[in-house]
C-alpha positions as CSV (number, residue, x, y, z in Angstrom):
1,X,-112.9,-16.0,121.9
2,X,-110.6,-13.9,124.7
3,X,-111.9,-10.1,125.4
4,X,-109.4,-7.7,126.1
5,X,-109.1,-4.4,127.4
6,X,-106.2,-3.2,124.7
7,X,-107.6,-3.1,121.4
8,X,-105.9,-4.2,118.3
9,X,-103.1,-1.4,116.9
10,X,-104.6,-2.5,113.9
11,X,-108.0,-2.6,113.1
12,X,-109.4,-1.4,116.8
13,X,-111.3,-4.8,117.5
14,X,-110.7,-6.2,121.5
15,X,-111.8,-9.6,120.1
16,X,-109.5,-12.3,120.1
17,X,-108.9,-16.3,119.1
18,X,-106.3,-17.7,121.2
19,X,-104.0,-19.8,119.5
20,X,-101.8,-21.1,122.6
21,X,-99.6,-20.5,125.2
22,X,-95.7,-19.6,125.1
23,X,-93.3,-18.8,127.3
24,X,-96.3,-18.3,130.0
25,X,-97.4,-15.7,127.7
26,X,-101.1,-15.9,125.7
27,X,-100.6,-15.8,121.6
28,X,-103.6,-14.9,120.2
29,X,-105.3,-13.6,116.4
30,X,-107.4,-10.7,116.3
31,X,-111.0,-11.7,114.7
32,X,-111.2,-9.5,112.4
33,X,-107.7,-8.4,110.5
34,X,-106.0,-11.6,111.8
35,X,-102.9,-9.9,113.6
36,X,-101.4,-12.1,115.9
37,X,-100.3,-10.2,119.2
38,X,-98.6,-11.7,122.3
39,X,-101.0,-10.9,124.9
40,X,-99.0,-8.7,127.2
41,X,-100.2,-7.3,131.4
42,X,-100.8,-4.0,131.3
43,X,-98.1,-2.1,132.4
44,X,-95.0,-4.5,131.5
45,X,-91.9,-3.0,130.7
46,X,-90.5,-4.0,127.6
47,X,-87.5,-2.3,127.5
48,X,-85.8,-4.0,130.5
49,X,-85.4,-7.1,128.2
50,X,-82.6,-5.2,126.3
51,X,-79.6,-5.5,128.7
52,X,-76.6,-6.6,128.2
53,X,-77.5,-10.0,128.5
54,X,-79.7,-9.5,125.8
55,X,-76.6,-9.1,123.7
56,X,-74.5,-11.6,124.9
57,X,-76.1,-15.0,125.3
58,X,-77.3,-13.9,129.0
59,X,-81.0,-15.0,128.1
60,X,-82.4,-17.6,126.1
61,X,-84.2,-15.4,123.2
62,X,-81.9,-13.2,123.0
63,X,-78.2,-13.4,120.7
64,X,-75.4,-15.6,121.1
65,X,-72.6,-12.9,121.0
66,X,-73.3,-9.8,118.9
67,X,-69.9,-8.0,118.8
68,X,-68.6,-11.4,118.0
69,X,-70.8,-11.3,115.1
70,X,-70.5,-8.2,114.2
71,X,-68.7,-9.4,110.8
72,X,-71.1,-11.5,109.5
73,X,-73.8,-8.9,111.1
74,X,-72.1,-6.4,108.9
75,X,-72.4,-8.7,105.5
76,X,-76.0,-9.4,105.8
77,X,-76.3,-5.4,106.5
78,X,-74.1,-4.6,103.4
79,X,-77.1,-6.3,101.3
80,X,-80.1,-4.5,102.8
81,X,-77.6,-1.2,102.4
82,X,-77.1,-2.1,98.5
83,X,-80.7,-2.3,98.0
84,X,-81.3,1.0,99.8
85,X,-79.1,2.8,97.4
86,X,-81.0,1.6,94.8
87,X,-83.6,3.7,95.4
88,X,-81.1,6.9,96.5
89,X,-81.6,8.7,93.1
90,X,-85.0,8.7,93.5
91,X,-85.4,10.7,97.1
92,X,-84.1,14.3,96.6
93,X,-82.6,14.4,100.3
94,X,-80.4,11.9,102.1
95,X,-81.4,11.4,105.8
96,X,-81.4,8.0,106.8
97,X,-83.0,6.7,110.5
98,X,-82.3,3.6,111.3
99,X,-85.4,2.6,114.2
100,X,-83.9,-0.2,116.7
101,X,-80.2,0.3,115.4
102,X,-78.6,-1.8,117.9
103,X,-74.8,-1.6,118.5
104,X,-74.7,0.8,115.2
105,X,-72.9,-1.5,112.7
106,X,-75.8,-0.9,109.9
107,X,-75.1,3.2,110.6
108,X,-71.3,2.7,110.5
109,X,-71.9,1.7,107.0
110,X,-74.3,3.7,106.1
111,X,-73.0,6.9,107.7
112,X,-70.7,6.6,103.8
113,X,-73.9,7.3,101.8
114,X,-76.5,9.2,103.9
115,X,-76.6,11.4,106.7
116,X,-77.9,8.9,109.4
117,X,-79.7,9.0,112.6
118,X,-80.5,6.2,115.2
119,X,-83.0,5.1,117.9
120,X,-82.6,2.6,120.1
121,X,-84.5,1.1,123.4
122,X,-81.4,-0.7,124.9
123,X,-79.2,1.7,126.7
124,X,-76.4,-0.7,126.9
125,X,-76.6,-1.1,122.7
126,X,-76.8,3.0,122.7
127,X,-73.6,3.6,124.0
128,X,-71.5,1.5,121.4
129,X,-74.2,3.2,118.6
130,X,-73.2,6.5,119.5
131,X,-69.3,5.6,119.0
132,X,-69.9,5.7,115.1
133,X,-72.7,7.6,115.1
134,X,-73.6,10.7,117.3
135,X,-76.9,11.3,116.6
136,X,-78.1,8.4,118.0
137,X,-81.1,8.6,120.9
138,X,-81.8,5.9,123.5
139,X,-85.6,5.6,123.6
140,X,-88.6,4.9,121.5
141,X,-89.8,6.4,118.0
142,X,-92.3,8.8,119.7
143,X,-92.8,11.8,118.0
144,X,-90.2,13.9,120.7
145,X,-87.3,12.0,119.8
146,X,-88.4,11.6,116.0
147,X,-89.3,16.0,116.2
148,X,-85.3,16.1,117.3
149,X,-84.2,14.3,114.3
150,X,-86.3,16.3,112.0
151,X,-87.3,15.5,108.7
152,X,-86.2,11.7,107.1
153,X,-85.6,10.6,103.5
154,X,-85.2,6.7,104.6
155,X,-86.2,5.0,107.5
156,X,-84.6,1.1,108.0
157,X,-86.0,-1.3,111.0
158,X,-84.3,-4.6,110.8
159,X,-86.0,-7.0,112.7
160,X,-87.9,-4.6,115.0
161,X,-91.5,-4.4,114.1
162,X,-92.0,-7.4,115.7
163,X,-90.7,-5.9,119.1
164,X,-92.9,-3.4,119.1
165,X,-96.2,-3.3,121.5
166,X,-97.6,-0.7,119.0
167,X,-96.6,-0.5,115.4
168,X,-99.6,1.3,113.7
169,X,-98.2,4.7,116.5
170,X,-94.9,4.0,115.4
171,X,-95.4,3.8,111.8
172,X,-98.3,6.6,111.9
173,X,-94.9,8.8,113.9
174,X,-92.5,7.9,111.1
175,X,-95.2,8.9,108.5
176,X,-95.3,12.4,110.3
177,X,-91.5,13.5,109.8
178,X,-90.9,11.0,106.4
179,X,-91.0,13.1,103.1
180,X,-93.3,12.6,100.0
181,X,-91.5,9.4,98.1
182,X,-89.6,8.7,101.0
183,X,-88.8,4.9,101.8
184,X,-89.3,2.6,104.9
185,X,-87.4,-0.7,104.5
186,X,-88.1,-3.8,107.2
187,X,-87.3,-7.4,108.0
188,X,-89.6,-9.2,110.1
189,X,-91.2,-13.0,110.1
190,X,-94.3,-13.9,108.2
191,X,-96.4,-15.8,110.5
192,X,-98.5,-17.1,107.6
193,X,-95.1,-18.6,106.1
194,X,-95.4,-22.5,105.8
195,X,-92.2,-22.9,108.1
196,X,-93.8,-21.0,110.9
197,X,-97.6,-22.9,110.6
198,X,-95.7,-26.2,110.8
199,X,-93.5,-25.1,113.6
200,X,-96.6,-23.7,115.5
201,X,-95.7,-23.0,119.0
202,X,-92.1,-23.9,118.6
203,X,-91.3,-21.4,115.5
204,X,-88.2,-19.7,115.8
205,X,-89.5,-16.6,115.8
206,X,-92.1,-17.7,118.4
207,X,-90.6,-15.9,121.7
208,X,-92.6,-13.6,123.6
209,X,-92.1,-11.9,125.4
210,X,-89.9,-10.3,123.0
211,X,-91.4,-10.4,120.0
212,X,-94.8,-9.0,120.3
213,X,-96.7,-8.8,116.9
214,X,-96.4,-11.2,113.8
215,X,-97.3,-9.9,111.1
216,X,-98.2,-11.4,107.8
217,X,-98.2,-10.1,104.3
218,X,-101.9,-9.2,104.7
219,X,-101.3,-7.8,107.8
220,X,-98.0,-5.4,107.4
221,X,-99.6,-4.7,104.1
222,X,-102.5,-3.4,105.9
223,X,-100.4,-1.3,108.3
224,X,-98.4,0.7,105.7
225,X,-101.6,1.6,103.5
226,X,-103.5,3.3,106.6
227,X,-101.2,5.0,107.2
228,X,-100.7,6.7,103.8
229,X,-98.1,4.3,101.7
230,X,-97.9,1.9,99.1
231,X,-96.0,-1.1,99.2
232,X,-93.2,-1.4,96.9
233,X,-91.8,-4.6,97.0
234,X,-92.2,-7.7,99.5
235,X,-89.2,-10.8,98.8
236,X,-87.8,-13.4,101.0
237,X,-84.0,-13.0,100.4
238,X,-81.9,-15.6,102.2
239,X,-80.2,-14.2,105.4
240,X,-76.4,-14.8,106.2
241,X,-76.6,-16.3,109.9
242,X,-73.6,-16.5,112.4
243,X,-73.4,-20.3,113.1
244,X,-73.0,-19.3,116.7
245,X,-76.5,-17.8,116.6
246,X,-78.0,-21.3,115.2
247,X,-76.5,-23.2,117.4
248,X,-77.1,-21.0,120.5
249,X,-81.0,-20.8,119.3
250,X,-81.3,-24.9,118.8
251,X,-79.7,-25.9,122.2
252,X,-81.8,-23.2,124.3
253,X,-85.0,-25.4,123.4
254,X,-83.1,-28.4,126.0
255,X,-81.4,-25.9,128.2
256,X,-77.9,-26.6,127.6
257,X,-75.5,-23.8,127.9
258,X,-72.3,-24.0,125.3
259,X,-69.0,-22.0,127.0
260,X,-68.6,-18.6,125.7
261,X,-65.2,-19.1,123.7
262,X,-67.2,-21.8,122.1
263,X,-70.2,-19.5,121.2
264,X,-67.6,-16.4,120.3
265,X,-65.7,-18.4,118.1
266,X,-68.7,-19.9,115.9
267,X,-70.1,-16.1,115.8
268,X,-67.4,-14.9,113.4
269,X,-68.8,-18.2,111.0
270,X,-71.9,-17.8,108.8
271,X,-74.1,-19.7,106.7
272,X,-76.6,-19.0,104.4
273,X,-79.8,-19.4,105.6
274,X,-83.6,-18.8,103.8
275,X,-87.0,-21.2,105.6
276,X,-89.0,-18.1,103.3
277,X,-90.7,-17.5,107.1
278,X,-89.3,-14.1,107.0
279,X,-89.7,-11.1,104.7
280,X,-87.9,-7.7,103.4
281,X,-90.5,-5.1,103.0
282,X,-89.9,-1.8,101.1
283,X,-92.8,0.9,101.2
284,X,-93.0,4.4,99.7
285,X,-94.9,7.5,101.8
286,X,-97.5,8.6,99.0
């Protein structure tokens, strides 16, 4: 059992089971809602993983190339942006927030159907977001920046949640400025998938420091009903991957580096992809 000072976002308990060590950094379950957190030192500064580097295959957790892959990025978004329209008709206003929107290429898509804002940590990805998209903030979801963007219909994170320290404050700010019957739809791992307890240690999505909470479907479950939704849907869809990604995130584990035009040129390729270790979450605010 580890104490700590921070209690869970969660449920509020400071009691731990450690489960092992990654990355020099402690993974441990919370004893009693079973979140599992990356034990972080107080004070550490996430954000000043997101540089450049981040982006382009400067450190080992990060992406191979992302405006290489911005293509096949843009594919995998087109799905997620066909199923938000699905549930357009049903939201009497149109103003879409996209939370961790990157270089902007879901906004530049979506900008067609809904009247989009962004927020983004890396300041580096902000710049290129703003190109498509003007109203798009560098920073966190705190309730300042979410108070300048006023009021939202539909709020997307795509593989975010899991970067977040906190993500009962930032779903408890998004609850604050979403409308009645409004719609928050997510991507993150399930760390009670079969893939990831097999893989242990060495899952995919196993890489703190930068991914801080995994949730599973008892646990983001959990997080959207205390804070005043109801879950709509949770499915597993298969995920179209740039093969540069794949191959980028299998030779990190012996420490080869591949040369960039190498890495570029596999980025514009995709394949397929589904290990069901990773969800789509869709939640209406009550």
């Amino acid at each position: 059992m580890v104490i700590i000072d921070t209690p869970c976002s969660l449920c509020g308990s400071n009691e731990y089971i450690s489960r092992f060590t990654k990355n020099n950094f402690q993974i441990a379950t919370c004893s009693k809602c079973e979140l599992v957190k990356t034990l972080l030192p107080k004070n550490f500064d996430l954000s000043t993983i997101y540089d450049k580097n981040y982006f382009q295959g400067g450190t080992p957790d990060g992406y191979a190339d992302y405006q290489a892959s911005k293509k096949v990025i843009k594919k995998e978004f087109y799905k997620i942006l066909k199923k938000l329209l699905q549930f357009k008709k049903d939201v009497n206003a149109n103003n879409l927030l996209e939370i961790g929107c990157a270089y902007g290429f879901f906004l530049e898509m979506a900008k067609d159907h809904f009247r989009c804002s962004g927020i983004e940590i890396s300041s580096e990805a902000t710049k290129y977001a703003q190109k498509v998209c003007e109203n798009v903030f560098n920073g966190s979801a705190d309730k300042d920046t979410l108070n300048k963007i006023g009021e939202i219909n539909f709020v997307v994170m795509l593989d975010v949640i899991e970067h977040l320290p906190n993500a009962s404050i930032t779903i408890q700010n998004i609850s604050g400025n979403l409308s009645k019957g409004g719609i928050v739809l997510l991507t993150t791992g399930n760390i009670n998938s079969m893939y990831a307890k097999i893989s242990g240690k060495y899952w995919r999505l196993m890489t703190p420091p930068q991914h801080v909470t995994f949730f599973s479907e008892k646990t983001i479950q959990k997080l959207f009903v205390q804070h005043g939704f109801k879950i709509i849907e949770i499915s597993t869809p298969y995920k179209l991957v740039p093969l540069g990604l794949i191959l980028y995130q299998l030779v990190r584990r012996f420490k080869i580096k591949l040369p960039d035009f190498i890495l570029k040129t596999l980025s514009k390729i995709y394949l397929p992809v589904n290990l069901f270790d990773a969800m789509q979450v869709i939640a209406v605010k009550l």
